[in-house]
DRENPA-3360 file (N, C-alpha, C; in nm, 2 decimals, always signed):
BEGIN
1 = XXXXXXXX = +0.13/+0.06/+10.92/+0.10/+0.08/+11.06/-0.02/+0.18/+11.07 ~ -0.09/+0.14/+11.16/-0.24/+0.24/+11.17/-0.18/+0.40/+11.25 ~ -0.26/+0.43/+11.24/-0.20/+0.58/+11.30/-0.26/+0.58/+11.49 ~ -0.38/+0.45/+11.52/-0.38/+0.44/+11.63/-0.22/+0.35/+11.72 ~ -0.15/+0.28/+11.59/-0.04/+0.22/+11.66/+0.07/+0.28/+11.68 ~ +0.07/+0.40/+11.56/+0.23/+0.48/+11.53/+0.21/+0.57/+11.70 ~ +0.07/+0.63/+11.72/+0.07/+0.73/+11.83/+0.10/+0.63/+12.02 ~ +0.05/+0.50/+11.97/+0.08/+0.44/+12.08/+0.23/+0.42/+12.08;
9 = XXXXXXXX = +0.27/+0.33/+12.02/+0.42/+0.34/+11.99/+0.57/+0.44/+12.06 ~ +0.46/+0.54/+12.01/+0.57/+0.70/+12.03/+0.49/+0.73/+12.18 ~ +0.39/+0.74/+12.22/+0.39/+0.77/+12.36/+0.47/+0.66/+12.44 ~ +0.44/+0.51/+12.44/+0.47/+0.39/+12.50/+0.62/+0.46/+12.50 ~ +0.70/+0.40/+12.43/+0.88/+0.47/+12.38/+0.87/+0.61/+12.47 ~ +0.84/+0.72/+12.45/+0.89/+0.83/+12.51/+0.84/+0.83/+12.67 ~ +0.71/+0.80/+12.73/+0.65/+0.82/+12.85/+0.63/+0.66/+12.97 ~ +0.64/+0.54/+12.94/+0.64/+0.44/+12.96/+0.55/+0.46/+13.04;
17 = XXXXXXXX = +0.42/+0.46/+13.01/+0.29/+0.47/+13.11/+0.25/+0.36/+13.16 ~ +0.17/+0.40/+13.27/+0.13/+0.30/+13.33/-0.01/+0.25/+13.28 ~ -0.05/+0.35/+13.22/-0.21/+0.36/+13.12/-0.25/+0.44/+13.08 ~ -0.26/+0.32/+12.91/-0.27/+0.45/+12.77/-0.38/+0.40/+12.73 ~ -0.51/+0.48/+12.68/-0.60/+0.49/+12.61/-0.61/+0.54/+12.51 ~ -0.61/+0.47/+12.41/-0.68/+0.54/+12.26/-0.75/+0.50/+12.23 ~ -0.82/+0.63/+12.17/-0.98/+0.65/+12.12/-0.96/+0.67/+11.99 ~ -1.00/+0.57/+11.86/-1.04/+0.65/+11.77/-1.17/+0.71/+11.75;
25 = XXXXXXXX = -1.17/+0.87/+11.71/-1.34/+0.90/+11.72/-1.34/+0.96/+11.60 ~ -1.24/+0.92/+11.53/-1.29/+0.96/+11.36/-1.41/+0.96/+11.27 ~ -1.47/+0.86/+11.35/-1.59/+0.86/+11.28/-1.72/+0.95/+11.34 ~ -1.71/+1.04/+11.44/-1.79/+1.13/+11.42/-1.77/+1.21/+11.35 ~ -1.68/+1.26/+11.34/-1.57/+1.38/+11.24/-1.61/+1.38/+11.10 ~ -1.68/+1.22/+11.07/-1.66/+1.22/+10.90/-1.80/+1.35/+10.82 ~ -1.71/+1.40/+10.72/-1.78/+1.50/+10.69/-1.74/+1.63/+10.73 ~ -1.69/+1.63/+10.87/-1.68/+1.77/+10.92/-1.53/+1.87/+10.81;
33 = XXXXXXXX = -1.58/+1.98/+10.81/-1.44/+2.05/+10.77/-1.30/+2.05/+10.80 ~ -1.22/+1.99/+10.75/-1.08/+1.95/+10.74/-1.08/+1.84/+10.81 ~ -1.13/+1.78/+10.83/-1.12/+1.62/+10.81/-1.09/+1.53/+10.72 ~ -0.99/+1.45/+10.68/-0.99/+1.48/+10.59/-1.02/+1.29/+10.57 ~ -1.11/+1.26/+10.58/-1.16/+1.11/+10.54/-1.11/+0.99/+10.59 ~ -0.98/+0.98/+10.64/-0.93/+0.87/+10.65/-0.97/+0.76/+10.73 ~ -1.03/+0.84/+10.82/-1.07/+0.72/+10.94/-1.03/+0.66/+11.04 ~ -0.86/+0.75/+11.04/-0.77/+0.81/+11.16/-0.72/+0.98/+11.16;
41 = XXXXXXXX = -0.81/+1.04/+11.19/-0.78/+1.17/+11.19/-0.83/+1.24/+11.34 ~ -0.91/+1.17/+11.39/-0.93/+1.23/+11.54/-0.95/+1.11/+11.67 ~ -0.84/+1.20/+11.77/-0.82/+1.06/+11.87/-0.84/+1.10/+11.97 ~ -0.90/+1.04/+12.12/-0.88/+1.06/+12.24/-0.81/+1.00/+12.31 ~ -0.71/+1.05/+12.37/-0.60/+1.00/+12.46/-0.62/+1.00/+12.58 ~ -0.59/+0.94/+12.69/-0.59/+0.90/+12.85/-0.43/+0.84/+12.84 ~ -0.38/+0.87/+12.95/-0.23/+0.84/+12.97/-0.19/+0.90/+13.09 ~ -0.15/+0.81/+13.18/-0.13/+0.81/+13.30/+0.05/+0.76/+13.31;
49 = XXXXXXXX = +0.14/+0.86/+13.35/+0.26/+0.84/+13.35/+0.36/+0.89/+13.46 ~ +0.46/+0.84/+13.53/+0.55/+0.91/+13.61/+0.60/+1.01/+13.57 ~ +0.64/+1.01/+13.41/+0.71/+1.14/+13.34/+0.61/+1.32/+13.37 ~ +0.47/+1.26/+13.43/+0.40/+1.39/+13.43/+0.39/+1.42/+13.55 ~ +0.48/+1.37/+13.67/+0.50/+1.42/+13.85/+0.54/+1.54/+13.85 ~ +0.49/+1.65/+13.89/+0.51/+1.74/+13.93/+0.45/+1.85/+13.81 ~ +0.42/+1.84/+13.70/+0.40/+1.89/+13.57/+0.26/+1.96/+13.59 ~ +0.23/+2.07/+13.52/+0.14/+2.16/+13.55/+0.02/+2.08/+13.41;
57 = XXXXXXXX = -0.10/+2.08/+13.39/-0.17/+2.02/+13.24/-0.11/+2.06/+13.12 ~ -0.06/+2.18/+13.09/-0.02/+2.27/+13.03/+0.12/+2.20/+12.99 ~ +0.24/+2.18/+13.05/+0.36/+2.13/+13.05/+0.34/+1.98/+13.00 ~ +0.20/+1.88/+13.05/+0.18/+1.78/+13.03/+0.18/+1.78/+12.85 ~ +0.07/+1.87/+12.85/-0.02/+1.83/+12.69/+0.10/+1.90/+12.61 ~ +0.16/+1.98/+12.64/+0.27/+2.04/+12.55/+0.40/+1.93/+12.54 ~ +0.39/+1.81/+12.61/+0.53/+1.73/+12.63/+0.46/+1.62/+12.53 ~ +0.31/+1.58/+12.50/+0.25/+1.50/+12.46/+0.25/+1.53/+12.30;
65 = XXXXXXXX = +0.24/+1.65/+12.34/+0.24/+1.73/+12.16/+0.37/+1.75/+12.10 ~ +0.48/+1.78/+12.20/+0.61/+1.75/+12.08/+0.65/+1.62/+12.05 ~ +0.61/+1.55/+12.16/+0.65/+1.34/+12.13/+0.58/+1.33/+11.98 ~ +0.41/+1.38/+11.99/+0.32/+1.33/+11.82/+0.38/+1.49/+11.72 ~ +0.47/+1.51/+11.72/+0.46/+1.67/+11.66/+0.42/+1.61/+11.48 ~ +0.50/+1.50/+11.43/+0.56/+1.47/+11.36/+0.38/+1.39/+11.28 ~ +0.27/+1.42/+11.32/+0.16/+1.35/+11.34/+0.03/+1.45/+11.32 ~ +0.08/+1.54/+11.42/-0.05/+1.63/+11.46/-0.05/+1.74/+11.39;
73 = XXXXXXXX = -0.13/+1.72/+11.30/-0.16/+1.83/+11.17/-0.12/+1.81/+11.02 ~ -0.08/+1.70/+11.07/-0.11/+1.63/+10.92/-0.18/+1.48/+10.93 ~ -0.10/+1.43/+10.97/-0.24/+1.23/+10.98/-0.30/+1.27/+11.09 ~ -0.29/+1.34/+11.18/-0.41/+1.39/+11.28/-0.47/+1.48/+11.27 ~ -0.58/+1.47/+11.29/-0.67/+1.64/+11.26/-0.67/+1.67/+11.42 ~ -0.71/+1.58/+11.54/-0.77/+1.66/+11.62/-0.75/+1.57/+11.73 ~ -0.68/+1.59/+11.89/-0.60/+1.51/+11.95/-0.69/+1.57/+12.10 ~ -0.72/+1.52/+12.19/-0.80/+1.55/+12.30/-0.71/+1.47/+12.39;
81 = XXXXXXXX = -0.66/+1.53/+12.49/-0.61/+1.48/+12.57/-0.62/+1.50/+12.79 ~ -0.60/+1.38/+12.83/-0.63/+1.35/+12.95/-0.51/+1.29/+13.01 ~ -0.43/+1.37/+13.08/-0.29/+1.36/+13.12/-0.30/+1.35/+13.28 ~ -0.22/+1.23/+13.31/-0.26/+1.24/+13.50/-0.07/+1.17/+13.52 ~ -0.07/+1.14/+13.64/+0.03/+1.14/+13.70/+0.02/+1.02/+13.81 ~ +0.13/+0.89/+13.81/+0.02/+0.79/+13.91/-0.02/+0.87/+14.07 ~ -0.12/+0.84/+14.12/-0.18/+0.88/+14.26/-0.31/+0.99/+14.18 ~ -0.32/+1.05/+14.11/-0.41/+1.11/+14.05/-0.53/+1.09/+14.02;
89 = XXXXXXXX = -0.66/+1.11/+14.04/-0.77/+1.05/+14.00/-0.81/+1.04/+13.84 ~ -0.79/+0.92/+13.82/-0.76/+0.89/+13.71/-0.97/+0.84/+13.71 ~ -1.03/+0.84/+13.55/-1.12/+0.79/+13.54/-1.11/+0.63/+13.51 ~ -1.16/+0.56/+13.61/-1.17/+0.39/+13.59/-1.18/+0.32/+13.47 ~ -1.33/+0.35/+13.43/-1.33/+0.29/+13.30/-1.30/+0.36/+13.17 ~ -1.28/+0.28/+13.06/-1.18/+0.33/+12.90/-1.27/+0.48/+12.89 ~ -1.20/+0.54/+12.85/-1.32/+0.71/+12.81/-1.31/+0.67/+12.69 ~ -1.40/+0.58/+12.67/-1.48/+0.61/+12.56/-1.63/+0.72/+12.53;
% end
């Protein structure tokens, strides 16, 4: 399983979003320091979920980072995240 599917997977299962984006952007990373080559080590996330109503960013990215704990800092180098809540101004098109 790719590491773009294991992170969908485990958000999909824990947050049942209404809309999940992943980015792999590994490939600007290649070369950089602690990266470590594989070609899944850095991702951008967009995820738009009821689980984040009422939730401060902070409460969000910290609920997103114990769901990947098991991920983030070892098959992930580097996790950028964009956490909304439905009714939220959400960006239309993929952030890519």
């Amino acid at each position: 399983m790719t590491a773009e599917q294991r992170l969908r997977d485990k958000l999909t299962a824990a947050l049942d979003p209404e809309r999940l984006d992943i980015i792999n952007e590994s490939d600007l990373h290649a070369g950089h320091r602690g990266s470590p080559g594989t070609g899944e080590s850095h991702f951008r996330i967009l995820i738009v979920s009821a689980a984040f109503a009422g939730q401060s960013r902070v409460e969000r990215h910290r609920r997103v980072n114990e769901i990947l704990k098991d991920d983030v800092g070892t098959r992930i180098h580097a996790l950028a995240l964009a956490t909304y809540a439905p009714g939220e101004a959400v960006p239309q098109a993929r952030v890519d």
